[in-house]
N, C-alpha and C positions, 0 to 999 in steps of 0.2 A: 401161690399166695397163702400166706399163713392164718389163721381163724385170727387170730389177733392184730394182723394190720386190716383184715376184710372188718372187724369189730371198729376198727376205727375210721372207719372210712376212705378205701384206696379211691382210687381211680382206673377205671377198664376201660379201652378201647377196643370193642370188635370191628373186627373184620366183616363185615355184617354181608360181603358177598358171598367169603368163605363157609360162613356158617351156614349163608343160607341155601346154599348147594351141597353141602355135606349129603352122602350117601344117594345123592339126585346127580341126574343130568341138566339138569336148571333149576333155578334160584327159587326157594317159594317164598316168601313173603310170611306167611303163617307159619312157614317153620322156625325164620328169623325170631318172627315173633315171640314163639314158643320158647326159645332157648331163651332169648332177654330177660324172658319171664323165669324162665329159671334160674336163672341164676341169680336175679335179683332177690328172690325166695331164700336164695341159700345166703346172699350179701347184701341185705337189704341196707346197709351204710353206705355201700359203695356207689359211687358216681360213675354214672356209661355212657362213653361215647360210641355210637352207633353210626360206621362210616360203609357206605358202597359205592360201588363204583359208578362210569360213568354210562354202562351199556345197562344198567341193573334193571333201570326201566322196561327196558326193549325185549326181555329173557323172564320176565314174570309172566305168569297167567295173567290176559286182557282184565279179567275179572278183579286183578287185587290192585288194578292200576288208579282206580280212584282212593284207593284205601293208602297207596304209597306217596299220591301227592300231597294228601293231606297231611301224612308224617311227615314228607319234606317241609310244606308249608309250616308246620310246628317247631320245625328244627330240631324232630324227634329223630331223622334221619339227617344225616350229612354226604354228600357228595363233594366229590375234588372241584375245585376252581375251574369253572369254563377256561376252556383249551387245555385243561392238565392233559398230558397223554399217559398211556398206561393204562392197569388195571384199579388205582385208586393206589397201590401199596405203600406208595410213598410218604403218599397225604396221611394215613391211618401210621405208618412211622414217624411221620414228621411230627404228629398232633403227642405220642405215645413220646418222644424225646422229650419236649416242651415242658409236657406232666410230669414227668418220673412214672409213669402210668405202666400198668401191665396190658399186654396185647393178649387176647381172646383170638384164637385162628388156629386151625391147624396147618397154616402153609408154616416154611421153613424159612421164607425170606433169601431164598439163598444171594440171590444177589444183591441183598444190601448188607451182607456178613460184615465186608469191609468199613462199612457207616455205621454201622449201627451194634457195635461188640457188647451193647448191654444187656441186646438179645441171649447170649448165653448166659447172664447172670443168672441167680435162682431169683422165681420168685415172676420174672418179667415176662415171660410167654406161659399162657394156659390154653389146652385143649377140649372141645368139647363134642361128644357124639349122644344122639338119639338112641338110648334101648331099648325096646320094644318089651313094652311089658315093667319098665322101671322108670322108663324116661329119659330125662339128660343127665349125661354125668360128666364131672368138667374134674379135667386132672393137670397137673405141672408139665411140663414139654421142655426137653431141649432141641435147640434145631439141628435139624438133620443138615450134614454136609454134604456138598457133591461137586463137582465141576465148577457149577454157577457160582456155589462159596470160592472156590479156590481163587478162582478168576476176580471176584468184588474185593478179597483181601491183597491179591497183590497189585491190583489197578492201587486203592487205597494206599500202600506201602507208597508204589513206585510214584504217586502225589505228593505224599511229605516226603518225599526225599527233595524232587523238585518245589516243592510248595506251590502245586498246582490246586484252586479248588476244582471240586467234586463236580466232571461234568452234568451241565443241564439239559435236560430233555428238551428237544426242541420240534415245533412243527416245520410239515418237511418248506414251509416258506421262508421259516427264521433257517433251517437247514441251509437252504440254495443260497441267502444271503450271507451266511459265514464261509459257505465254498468260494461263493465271490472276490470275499473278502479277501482271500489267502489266492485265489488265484489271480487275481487281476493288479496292475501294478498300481502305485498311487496316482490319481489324479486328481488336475486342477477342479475346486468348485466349479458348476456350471451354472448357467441363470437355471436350468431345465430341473435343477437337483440340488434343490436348499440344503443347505448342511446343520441347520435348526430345527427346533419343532414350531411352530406357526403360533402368534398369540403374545399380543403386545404387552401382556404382564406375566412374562419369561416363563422358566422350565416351572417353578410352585405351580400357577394356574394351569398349563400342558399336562401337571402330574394331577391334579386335580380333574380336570376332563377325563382323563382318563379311567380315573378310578370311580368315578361318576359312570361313564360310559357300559365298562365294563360289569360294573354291578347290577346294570340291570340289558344286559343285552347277551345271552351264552351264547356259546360256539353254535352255528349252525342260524344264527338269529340275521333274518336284515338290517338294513340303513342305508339311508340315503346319503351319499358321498359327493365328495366335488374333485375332478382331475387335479390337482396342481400342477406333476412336471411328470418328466420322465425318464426312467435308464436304461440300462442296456440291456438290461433281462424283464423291467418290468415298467411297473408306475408308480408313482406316490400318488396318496389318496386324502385328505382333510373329511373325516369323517368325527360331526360334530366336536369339532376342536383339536382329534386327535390323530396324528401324523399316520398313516396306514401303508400297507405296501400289497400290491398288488401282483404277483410274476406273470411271465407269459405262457406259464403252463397252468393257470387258474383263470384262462381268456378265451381257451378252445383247446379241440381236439380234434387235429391235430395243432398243438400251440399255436400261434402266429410268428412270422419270424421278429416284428417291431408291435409295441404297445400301440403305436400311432393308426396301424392297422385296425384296431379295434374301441380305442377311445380317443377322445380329443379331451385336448385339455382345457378346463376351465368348467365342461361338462359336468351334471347332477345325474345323476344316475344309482338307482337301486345296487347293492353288492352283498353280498354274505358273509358272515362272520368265521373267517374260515381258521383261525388263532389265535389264541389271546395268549404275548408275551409279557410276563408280571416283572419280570425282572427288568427289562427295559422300556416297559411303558409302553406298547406299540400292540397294531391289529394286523393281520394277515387278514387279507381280502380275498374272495372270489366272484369268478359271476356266476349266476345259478345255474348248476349242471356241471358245472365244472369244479365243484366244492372238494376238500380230501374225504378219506372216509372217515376220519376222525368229524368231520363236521356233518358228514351227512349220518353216523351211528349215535349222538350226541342228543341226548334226550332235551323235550325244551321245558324250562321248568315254567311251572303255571300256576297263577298266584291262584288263592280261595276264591270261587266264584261268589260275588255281592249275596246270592240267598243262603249263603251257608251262614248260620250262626256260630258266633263265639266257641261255643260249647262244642261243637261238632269237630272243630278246626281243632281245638284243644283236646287230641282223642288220648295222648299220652302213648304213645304207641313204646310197649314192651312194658309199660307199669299200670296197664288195666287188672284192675281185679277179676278174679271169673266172676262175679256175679253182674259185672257190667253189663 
């Protein structure tokens, strides 16, 4: 980044897990902090998006974990969409596309080389390390190539040629449900297996539950559900308005061989948030104990507790002054 577009005000997006493991074996929190701060010293125009991931919680010291919900609760910190899989890289690429924005990281990205070719331009990845005795110093990067790149460029190629989009990451429930899809032959609607989402004023208000729902319930969160029907690997769920699916490998261990084995239909019953798919509007379900580990490593985010004032909640995390 040039002094002259940091003078006018860019846009940064870190990497705020990468940073904050640099030269650690786990994540600190104050060191995150430290760099923001530096570098905001050095580009004080510029605007920072500050994204971690979804374990970041779980890999700090106990001690900075009240210190990090309250960033989250400020929206000084950003984490991926309950159910995102991965390490966040995507989210912190996808946000950095959207912007024109330069990314802060010293990863390589290698396998989004294919999506994401802006990454080599000048200007769009900056690195940043701790020196002892001088501080932080933050330099221009280009990304290292290796395997991972080769493989994201020619997946990438071999999609425009077919005009395939860019596969989506999926939980291993949406997983089992597109194995299904490709193995099994078509069949007739059943009464047992609506071929709708539920809710007498159509797909708008289903798309609405849903993004109601999922706004305030992350991966790994309860709810109380009601059976509808059932299929061959699992159950559908109506869980507050929104169609769910259940397998029979999130009902026991070892699974059952029929859903009917372990729920009835028409039943209320507690479940877990075991996937949130954004793109098609739907929940992957478990019963507890039986969650993936994506649901059960899955931080729960925790709003300001009632005695915390304003002021406290509003801490500005990475633009405190030292004399705070």
């Amino acid at each position: 980044m040039t002094d002259s577009e940091a003078s006018g005000g860019g846009h940064v997006v870190v990497d705020g897990s990468n940073i904050a493991t640099e030269g650690r074996s786990q994540p600190s929190l104050e060191q995150l902090d430290e760099a923001v701060r530096s570098f905001l010293e050095e580009h004080p125009h510029d605007t920072v998006t500050v994204v971690v991931d979804a374990t970041f919680a779980h890999r700090i010291d106990p001690a900075e974990r009240d210190e990090y919900e309250l960033a989250v609760a400020a929206n000084e910190l950003l984490t991926p969409p309950a159910g995102a899989i991965g390490r966040g890289d995507a989210f912190v690429l996808q946000i950095a596309d959207r912007a024109g924005a330069t990314v802060l990281s010293n990863d390589s990205f290698q396998e989004f080389h294919g999506d994401y070719e802006w990454l080599f331009d000048e200007g769009r990845l900056i690195g940043g390390k701790p020196v002892p005795g001088v501080g932080w110093v933050f330099v221009a990067r280009s990304p290292v190539r290796g395997p991972a790149s080769r493989r994201s460029v020619q997946d990438a190629k071999r999609r425009e040629v077919r005009k395939e989009p860019r596969t989506r990451t999926s939980t291993p429930a949406v997983r089992d449900r597109e194995k299904r899809a490709k193995d099994e032959p078509p069949t007739e609607p059943s009464a047992e297996e609506p071929q709708t989402r539920p809710g007498p004023e159509g797909p708008e208000a289903s798309s609405k539950a849903f993004q109601r729902f999922a706004a305030t319930h992350p991966l790994g969160a309860t709810a109380d559900g009601t059976v509808e029907g059932f299929a061959s690997h699992g159950a559908y769920v109506i869980v507050d308005g929104v169609r769910s699916y259940i397998p029979l490998s999130a009902m026991g261990d070892p699974a059952p061989t029929a859903a009917r084995q372990v729920l009835d239909q028409g039943e209320t019953r507690e479940f877990v948030i075991d996937g949130i798919d954004w793109d098609r509007e739907g929940l992957d379900l478990a019963l507890a104990g039986f969650e993936s580990e994506e649901a059960k490593a899955a931080p729960q985010q925790k709003a300001p507790l009632p005695d915390e004032s304003a002021a406290k909640r509003r801490r500005r995390f990475g633009r405190r002054r030292k004399d705070d």
